[in-house]
N, C-alpha and C positions, 0 to 999 in steps of 0.2 A: 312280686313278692307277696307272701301272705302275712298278718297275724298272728300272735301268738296261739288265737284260738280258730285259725285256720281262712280268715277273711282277708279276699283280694285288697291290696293297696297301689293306688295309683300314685307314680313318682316314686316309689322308694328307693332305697340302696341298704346296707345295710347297716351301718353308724345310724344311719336316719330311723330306720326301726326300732333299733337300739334305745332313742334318743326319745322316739315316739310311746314304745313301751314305757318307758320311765315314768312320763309324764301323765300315763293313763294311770299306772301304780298311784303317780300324787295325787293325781284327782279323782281317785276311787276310794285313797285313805285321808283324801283334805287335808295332807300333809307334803312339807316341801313348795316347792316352787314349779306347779307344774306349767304353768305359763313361760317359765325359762326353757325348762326342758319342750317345751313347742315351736319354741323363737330357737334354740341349739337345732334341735331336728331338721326345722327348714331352713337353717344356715348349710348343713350337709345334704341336703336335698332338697333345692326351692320349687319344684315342682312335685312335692309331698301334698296332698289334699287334704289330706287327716292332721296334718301339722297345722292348715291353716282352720281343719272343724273345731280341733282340739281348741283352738286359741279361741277362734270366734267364740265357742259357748264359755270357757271360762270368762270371756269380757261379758257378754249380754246376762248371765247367770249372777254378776256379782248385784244387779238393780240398777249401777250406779248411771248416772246420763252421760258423763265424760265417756264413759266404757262404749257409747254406740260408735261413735266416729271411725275407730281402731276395727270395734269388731265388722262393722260395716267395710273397710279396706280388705279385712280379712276373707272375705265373704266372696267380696270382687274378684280376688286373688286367685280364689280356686276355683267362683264360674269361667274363668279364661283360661282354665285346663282341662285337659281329658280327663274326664272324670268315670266311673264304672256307678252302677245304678244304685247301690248301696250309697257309696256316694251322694249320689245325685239327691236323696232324699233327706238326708245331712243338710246340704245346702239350701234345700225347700224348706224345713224347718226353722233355719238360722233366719231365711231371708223373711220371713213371717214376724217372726220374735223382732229381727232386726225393726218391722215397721210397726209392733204394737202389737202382733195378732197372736198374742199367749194362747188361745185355744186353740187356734189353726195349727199354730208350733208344736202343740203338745199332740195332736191327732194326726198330723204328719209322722214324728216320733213313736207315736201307735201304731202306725202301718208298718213303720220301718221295723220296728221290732216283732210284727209278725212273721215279716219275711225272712230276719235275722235275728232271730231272737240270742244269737251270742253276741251281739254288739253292745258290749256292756257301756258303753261311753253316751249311745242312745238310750239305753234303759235312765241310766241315771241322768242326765240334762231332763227325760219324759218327769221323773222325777221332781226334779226340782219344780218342775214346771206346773205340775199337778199342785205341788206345794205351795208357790208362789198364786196359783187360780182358786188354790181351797178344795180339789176335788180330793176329797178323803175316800173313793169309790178308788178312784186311778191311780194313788197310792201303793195302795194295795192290789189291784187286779191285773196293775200292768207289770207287776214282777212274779204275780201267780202265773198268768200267760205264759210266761219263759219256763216256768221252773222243769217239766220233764227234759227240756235240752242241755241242762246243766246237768253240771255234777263235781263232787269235789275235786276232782282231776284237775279240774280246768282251770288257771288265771283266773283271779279275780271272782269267783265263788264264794268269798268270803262277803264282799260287797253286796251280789244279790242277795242274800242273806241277811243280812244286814238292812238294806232297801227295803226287804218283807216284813221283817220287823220291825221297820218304823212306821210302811202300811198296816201292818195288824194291828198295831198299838193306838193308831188315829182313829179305826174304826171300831175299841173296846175288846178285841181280841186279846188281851193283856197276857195273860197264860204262855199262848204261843209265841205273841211277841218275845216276851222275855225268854225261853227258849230258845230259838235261833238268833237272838240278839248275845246271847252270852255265848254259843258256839260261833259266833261272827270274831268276836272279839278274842277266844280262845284260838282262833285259826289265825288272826291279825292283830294282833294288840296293838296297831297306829291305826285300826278303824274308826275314826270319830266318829262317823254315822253310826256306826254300829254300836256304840257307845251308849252314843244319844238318845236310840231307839230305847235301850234297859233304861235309862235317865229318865225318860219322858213316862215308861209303864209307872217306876216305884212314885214320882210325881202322882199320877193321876189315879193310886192307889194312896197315896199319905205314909208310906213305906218311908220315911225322911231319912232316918238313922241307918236303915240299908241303903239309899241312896247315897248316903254322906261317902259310906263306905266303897260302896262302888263305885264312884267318879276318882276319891283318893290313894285306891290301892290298886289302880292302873298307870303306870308312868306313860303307856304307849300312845295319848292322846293329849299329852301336858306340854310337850316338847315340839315345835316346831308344826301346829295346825293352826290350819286358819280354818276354825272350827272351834279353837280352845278355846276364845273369849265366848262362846255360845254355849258350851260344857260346864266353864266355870259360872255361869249365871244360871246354869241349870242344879250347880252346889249350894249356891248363894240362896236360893228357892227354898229349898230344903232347912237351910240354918233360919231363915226370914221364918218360914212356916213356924218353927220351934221358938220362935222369940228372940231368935240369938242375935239381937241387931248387933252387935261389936263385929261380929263374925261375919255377916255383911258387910257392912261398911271396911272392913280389912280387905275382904276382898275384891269389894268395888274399885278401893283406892290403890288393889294390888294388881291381880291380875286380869282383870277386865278395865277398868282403866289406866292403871298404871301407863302402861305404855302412848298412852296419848292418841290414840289410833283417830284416822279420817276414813274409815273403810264403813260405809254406810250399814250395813249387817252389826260389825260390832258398835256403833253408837245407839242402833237397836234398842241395843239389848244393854246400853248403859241410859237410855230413857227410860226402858220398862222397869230397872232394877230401882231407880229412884224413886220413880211415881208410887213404885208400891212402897217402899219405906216409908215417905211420905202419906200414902193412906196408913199405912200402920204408927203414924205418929210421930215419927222418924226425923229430927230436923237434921237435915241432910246440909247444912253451913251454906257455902259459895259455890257447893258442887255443879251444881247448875249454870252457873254464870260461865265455867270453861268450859263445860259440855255443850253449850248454845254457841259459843264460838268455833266448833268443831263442826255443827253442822250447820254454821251460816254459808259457805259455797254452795250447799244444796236446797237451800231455801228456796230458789225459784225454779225447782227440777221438776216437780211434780210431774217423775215419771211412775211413779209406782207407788196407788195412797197410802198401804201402809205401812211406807217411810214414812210418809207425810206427817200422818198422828204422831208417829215418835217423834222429830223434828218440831213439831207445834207444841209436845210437854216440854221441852230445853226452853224452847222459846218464849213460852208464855210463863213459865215459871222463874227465868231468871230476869224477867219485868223488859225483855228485848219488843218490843211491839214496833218496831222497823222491821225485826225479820217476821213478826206474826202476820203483817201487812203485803209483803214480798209472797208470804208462802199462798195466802189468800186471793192473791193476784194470779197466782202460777193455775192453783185449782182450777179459777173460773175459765183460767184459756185452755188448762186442758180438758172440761166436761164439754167443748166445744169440737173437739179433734173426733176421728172415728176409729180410733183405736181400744184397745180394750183397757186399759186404764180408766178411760173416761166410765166406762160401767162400773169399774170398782170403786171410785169416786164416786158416784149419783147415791149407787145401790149402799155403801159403806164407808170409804172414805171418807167422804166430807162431812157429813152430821157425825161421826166420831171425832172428827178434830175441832169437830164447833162444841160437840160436849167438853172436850179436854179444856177449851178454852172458857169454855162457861162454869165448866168446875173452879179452873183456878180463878176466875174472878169473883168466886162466892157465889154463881147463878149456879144452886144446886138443884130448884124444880126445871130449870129450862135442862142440865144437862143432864139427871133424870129423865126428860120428856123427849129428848134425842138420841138416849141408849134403848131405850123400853121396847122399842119398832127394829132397832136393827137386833135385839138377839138370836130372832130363828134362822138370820139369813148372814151373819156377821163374816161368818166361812168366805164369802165369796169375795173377800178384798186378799185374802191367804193366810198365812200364819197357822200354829200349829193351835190345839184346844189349849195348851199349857198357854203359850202366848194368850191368844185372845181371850183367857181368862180374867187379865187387866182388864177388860170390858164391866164385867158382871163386878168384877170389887169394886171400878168405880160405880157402879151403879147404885151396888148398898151403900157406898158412903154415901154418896150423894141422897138417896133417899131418907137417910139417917140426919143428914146436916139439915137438909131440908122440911125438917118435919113431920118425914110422910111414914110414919112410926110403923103403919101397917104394913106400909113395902115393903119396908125395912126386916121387918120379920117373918114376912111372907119369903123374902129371898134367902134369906138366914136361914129356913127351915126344907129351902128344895136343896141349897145346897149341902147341908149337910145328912140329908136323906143321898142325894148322890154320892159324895164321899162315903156313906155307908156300902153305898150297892157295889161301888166298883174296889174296895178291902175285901170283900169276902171272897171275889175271883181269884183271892191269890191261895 
């Protein structure tokens, strides 16, 4: 049996394709449960290979270290089947990632999508992967690669589309991004990616008030993604930037944390929304104290540094120094391993969670003197420029707390010569 867009599948029948399309639809629009619809699939077909790719990269893709175990079973599952070569490179990638080796995975994934360049499911895992390593090159080039095979004819066009415009947006293309970011979302309004990508340009333009408006007057990404708590903090930015703390803080306490989530992604992004209130002045109550109990199971993960930083601001700010101790402990055994973590830890990771921790203890020239060296190279632990721009504010404040009045204004004046340069591309 083939594909929707015409690619041989091993094991199928066709409930099971059925069952498999589905699940690509969810994980193309970050909506739904596409991990059910991969666990249904290969209940109708256990010898489906793509049931067990789809599964494996949804578990390894989420960061979290529980998620290897499953994805790793998964993995097993479909090397002890017939597999077709398409295939077979699926599995090469997975088993890479499975042991650490993000760049391996990500250039396995490169190849695969030369040869197939409609394997939308490899495009996007190349993706995240890109995004998780910091290549803001592979973002972008590895869905220009594809683009003359497409066309809007086809399944899931909306996605590539989408995909480009979060690459062109990472590498200041903002123009074009926005562009096919908003034809993304016009063809699929449950594209959260594609969402994201317009989210991330009016962002790194200071567009707030169109930002506001375009995150709010899409229902199609509000409802059922796990992508939402990531969108909504991408609103929250926006009101923050304008001074609108109340509006913040609603939202924090609504729908970014309201629901109490353990999903390591969105605790993210309830560390980063705090830290920055908090630099902006913000006494944020006891919020901290539940948010550090959310991410104490991950405390000794240290699979992926930058969790780790966010995990270390809960930590260290709701005065927990058992888990800051744990998370400490975890680093030093993993800059020990030969996996590729351990380089993002050496290179970024780890003197970014010794600044967080040097910040909150009032050591603002020591966490000043641990930001200063990583900003030409901060890309390379992942995260998007929006994210890692919690870097640079700590830095001004820290330089500012600390006395060093000159940084302090030296940094004040490149950043907002860049805020200048990147408004007038609009």
């Amino acid at each position: 049996m083939k594909d929707a867009v015409g690619q041989a599948l091993t094991g199928a029948n066709a409930q099971a394709l059925d069952l498999l399309e589905q699940g690509l639809h969810q994980f193309r629009c970050l909506n739904g449960d596409p991990l059910a619809s991969a666990e249904a699939a290969l209940a109708a077909a256990p010898e489906l290979v793509m049931g067990q790719v789809l599964k494996a990269w949804l578990l390894l893709l989420s960061t979290e270290a529980p998620a290897l175990a499953p994805a790793r079973a998964a993995l097993a599952a479909a090397q002890a089947l017939p597999h077709n070569a398409r295939e077979a490179l699926h599995l090469r990638a997975i088993e890479a990632l499975c042991k650490g080796r993000w760049h391996e995975a990500g250039r396995v994934l490169e190849d695969l999508s030369c040869d197939y360049p409609l394997d939308a499911l490899a495009l996007q895992a190349g993706q995240q992967i890109d995004f998780f390593t910091g290549d803001a090159r592979m973002l972008r080039d590895r869905m220009a690669r594809v683009l003359p095979d497409w066309s809007a004819a086809l399944p899931g066009w909306h996605a590539v589309l989408g995909m480009y415009a979060f690459g062109l947006e990472e590498n200041g293309d903002y123009r074009h991004a926005e562009q096919l970011g908003r034809e993304a979302v016009a063809l699929q309004p449950q594209d959260a990616w594609a969402q994201h990508a317009v989210a991330h340009v009016m962002e790194m333009q200071g567009r707030r008030r169109e930002g506001m408006a375009w995150m709010r007057d899409n229902a199609g990404w509000q409802q059922g993604s796990f992508l939402g708590v990531h969108n909504w903090w991408h609103l929250a930015l926006y009101h923050l930037a304008e001074g609108e703390h109340e509006e913040v803080l609603a939202l924090y306490d609504g729908p970014i944390n309201g629901p109490h989530s353990t999903i390591v992604l969105e605790l993210v992004d309830a560390s980063a929304l705090l830290w920055r209130l908090q630099l902006a002045g913000v006494d944020v109550g006891a919020r901290w104290a539940t948010l550090a109990e959310r991410w104490a199971p991950h405390a000794a993960s240290a699979n992926y540094a930058f969790n780790d930083m966010h995990a270390a601001m809960a930590f260290a700010c709701a005065g927990r120094e058992d888990l800051v101790r744990e998370l400490r402990a975890a680093q030093a055994l993993a800059l020990r391993s030969a996996d590729d973590n351990a380089a993002f830890l050496r290179e970024v990771g780890q003197p970014a969670t010794e600044a967080v921790l040097a910040f909150t203890a009032g050591q603002y020239r020591r966490a000043g003197e641990l930001l200063r060296p990583l900003r030409s190279h901060a890309h390379r632990f992942g995260g998007s420029h929006a994210q890692r721009d919690l870097l640079d504010q700590t830095l001004i404040r820290a330089a500012d707390a600390g006395g060093d009045a000159a940084l302090a204004r030296a940094l004040l004046s490149e950043r907002r010569a860049l805020a200048e340069q990147r408004a007038v591309q609009h």
